[in-house]
C-alpha atoms as one frame of an Amber mdcrd trajectory, in Angstrom:
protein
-126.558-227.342-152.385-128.756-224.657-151.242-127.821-221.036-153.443-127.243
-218.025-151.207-127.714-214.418-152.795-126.453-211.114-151.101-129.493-209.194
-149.572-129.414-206.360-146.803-129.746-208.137-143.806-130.799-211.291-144.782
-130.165-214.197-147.129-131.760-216.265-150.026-131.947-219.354-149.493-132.811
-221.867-152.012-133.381-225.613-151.221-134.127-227.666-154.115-134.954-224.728
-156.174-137.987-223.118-153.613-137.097-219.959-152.430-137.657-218.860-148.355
-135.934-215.490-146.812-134.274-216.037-143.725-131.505-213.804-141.524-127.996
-215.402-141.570-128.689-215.342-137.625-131.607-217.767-137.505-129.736-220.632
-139.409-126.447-220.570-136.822-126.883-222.471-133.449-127.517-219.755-131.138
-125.339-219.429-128.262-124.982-215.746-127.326-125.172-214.765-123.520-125.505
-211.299-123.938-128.841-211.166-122.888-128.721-214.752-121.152-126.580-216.089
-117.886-126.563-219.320-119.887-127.694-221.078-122.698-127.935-224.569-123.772
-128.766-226.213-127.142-129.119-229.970-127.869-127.033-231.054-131.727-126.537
-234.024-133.956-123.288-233.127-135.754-123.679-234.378-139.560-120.282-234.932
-141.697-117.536-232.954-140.864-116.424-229.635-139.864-115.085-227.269-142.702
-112.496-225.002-141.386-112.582-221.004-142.636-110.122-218.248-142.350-111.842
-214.927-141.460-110.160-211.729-140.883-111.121-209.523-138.178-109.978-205.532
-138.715-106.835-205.736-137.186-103.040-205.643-137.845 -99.930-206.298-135.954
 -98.390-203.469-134.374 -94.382-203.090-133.545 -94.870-204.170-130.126 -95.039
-207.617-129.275 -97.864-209.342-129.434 -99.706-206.369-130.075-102.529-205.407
-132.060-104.785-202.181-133.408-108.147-201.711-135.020-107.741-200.716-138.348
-111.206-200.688-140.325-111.740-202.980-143.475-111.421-200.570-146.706-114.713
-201.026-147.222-116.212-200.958-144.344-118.943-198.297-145.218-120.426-200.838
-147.935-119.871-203.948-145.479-120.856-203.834-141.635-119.428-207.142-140.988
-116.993-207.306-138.208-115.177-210.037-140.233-113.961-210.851-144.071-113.931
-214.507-145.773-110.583-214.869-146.438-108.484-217.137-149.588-107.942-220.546
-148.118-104.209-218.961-149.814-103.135-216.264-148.320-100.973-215.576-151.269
-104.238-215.103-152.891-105.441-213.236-150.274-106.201-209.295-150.742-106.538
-209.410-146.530-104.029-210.826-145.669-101.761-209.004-148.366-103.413-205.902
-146.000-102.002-207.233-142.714-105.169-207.917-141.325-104.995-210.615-138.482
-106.915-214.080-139.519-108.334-216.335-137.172-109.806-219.700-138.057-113.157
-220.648-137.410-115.056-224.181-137.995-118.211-224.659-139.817-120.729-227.748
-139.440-123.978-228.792-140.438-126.109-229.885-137.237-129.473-230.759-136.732
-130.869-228.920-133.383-133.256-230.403-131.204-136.138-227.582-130.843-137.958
-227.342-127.443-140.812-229.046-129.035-138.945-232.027-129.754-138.935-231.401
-133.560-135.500-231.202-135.147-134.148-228.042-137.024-131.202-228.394-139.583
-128.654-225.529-138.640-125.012-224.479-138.934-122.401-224.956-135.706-120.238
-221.782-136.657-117.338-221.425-133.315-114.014-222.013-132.969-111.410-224.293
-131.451-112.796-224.096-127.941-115.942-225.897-128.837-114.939-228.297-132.203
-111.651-229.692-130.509-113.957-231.163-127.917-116.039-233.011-130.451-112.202
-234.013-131.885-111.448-235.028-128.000-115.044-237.206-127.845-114.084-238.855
-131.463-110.046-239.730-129.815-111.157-241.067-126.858-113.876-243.653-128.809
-111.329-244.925-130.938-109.167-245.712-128.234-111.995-247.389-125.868-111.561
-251.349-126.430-114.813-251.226-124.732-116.572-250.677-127.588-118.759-252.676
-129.564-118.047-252.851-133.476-121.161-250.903-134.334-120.650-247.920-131.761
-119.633-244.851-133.294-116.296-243.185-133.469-117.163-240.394-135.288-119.295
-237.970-134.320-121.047-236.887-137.544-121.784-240.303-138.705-125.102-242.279
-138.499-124.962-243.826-135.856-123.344-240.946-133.435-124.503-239.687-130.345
-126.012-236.073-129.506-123.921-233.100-127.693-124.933-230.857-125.167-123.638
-227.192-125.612-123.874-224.911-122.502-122.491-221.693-123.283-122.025-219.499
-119.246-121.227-215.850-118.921-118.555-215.601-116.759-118.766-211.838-116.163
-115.217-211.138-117.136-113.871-209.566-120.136-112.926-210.997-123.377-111.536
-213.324-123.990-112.767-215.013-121.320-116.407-213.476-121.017-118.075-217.245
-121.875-117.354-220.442-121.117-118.451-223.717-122.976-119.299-226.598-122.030
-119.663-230.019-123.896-121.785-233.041-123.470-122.138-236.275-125.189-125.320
-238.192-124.447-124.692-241.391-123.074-126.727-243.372-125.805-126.717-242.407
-129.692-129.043-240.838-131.126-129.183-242.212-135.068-129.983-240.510-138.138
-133.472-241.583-139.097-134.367-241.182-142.649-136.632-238.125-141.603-133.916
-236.298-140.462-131.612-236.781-143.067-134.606-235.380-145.763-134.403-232.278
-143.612-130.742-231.990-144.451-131.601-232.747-148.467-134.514-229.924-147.866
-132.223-227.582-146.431-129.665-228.423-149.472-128.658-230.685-151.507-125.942
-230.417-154.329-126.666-231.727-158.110-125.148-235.119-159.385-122.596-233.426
-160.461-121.427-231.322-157.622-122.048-234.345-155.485-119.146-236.276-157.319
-117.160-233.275-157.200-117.330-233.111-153.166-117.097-236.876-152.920-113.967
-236.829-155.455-112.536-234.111-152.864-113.589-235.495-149.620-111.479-238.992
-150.722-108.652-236.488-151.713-108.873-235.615-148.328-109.107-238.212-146.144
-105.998-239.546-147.654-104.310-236.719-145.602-106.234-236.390-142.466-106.705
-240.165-141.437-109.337-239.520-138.734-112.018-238.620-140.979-115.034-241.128
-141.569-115.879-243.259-144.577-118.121-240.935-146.997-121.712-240.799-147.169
-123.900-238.935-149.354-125.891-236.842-146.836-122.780-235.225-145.319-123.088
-233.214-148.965-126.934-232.142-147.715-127.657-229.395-145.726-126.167-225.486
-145.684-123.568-224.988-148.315-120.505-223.889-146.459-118.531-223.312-149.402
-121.389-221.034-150.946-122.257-219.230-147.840-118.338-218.611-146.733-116.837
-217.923-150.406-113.823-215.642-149.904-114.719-211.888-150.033-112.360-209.260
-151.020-112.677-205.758-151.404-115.560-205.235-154.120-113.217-202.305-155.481
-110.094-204.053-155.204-110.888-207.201-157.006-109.491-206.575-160.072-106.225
-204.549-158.075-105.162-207.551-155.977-102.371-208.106-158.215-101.070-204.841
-156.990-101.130-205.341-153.527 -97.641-205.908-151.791 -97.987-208.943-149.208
 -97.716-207.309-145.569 -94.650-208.467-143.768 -95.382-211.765-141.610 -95.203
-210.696-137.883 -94.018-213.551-135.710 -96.034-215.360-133.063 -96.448-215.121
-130.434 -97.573-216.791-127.166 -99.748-214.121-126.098-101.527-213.360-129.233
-105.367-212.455-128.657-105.948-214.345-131.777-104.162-217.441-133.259-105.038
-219.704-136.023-105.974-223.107-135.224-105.752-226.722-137.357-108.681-228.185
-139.516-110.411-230.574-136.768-111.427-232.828-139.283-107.985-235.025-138.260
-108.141-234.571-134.953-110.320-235.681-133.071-112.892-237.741-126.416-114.588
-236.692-123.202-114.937-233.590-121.822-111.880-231.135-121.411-111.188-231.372
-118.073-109.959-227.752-117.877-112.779-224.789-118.877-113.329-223.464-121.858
-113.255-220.031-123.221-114.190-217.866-126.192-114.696-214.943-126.790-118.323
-214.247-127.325-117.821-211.739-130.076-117.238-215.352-131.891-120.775-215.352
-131.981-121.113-213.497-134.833-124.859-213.006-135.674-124.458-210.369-138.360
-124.525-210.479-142.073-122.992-213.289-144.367-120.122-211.116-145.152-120.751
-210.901-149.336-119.349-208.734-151.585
């Protein structure tokens, strides 16, 4: 897929081997409200979602629940507010730092531009706006309404479109936007057009290809909900490139040395939790709002090291 190389403030990226600059910022779906009472932004999900840990610079404190700033060791080389972490977090230099993780999903989308043209992007939130796409995909398996060629997935080819309306809500975070999510009524199917945008945007050689298809399978023998395996959920943004673990630049060779920080139990009030991969989960609409802190939005650097 598409190579990514560290720059100040913006990113290489390299589709089939032609280079084009671009800030980190302009390939995420954009849904801050900080200068905006609301926005709303019309995707086609492609494949799945690819769950990440990131670290924000905080630690437990003593007191339940509890939590302090405590910048990133090398925060004067890095302005990111967050770190990649190990998918292990015995392997982890931030999490054998204490730092607090939360999980955030990743997805390739096409966005439908104002113009009508298409735009391939990346979906970058967390559980507040992928576990309604996982509600959508529940409640279409269990409609016996259905005809055998509707879609049950909603990264497939033949899926239907979502509606993202992102509100300010004028109160503090956590709770400072609320999001709102809309499946179109009819699908909206993956034309052949659209999926050479994806192969423009990236697309892996044979080899890696068989590699993420030999891992995908893996996969879907554990989560049960995910959909058969195509080829084009491999095109597009390369998640795994873009979001490689980052640890300290001058600590990669001392990680061995670090002692893992104590586990703090949690709790129910935590200001950030971890969620589960949405890839086997998987309706309608929450009927309840949803929140999310709009720091989430995250439109600074790819955190490399």
């Amino acid at each position: 897929m598409g190579t990514v190389r560290p720059r100040t403030g913006a990113v290489e990226i390299e589709p089939k081997k032609t280079y084009q600059k671009t800030n980190f910022a302009d390939i995420l779906v954009n849904l801050s409200v900080k200068d905006k009472s609301s926005v709303t932004r019309r995707i086609r999900l492609v494949g799945v979602a690819c769950p990440i840990l990131e670290y924000t610079d905080k630690k437990y404190t003593e007191e339940r629940g509890k939590t302090i700033r405590v910048p990133f060791p090398d925060a004067e080389t890095n302005r990111s507010f967050t770190r990649v972490g190990h998918p292990d977090p015995s392997q982890c230099a931030w999490a054998k730092m204490g730092y607090v993780p939360v999980t955030q999903y990743v997805q390739n989308v096409l966005e439908k531009q104002e113009n009508g043209e298409w735009t391939v992007k990346l979906l970058k939130k967390g559980r507040s706006i992928f576990s309604e796409f996982a509600k959508w995909e529940k409640g279409r398996r269990e409609d016996d309404g259905l005809d055998e060629d509707d879609a049950i997935y909603s990264g497939v080819r033949n899926s239907h479109c979502f509606r993202v309306v992102a509100t300010a809500t004028g109160m503090a975070a956590p709770l400072s936007v609320e999001y709102g999510v809309f499946p179109d009524s009819k699908p909206t199917p993956l034309t052949d057009e659209m999926i050479e945008l994806l192969r423009k945007a990236g697309e892996p050689s044979p080899e890696e290809l068989a590699e993420i298809k030999a891992q995908y399978i893996q996969d879907r023998k554990t989560y049960k909900n995910m959909p058969p395996w195509e080829d084009y959920f491999a095109y597009g943004y390369s998640i795994d490139k873009i979001f490689k673990y980052n640890p300290p630049k001058d600590m990669v060779d001392a990680e061995d040395e670090f002692v893992m920080a104590e586990p703090k139990m949690k709790y129910d009030d935590e200001d950030i939790t971890p969620d589960l991969p949405v890839s086997s989960k998987s309706v309608k609409k929450s009927s309840k709002p949803v929140f999310e802190d709009e720091n989430d939005d995250d439109d600074d650097e790819i955190p490399f090291i």
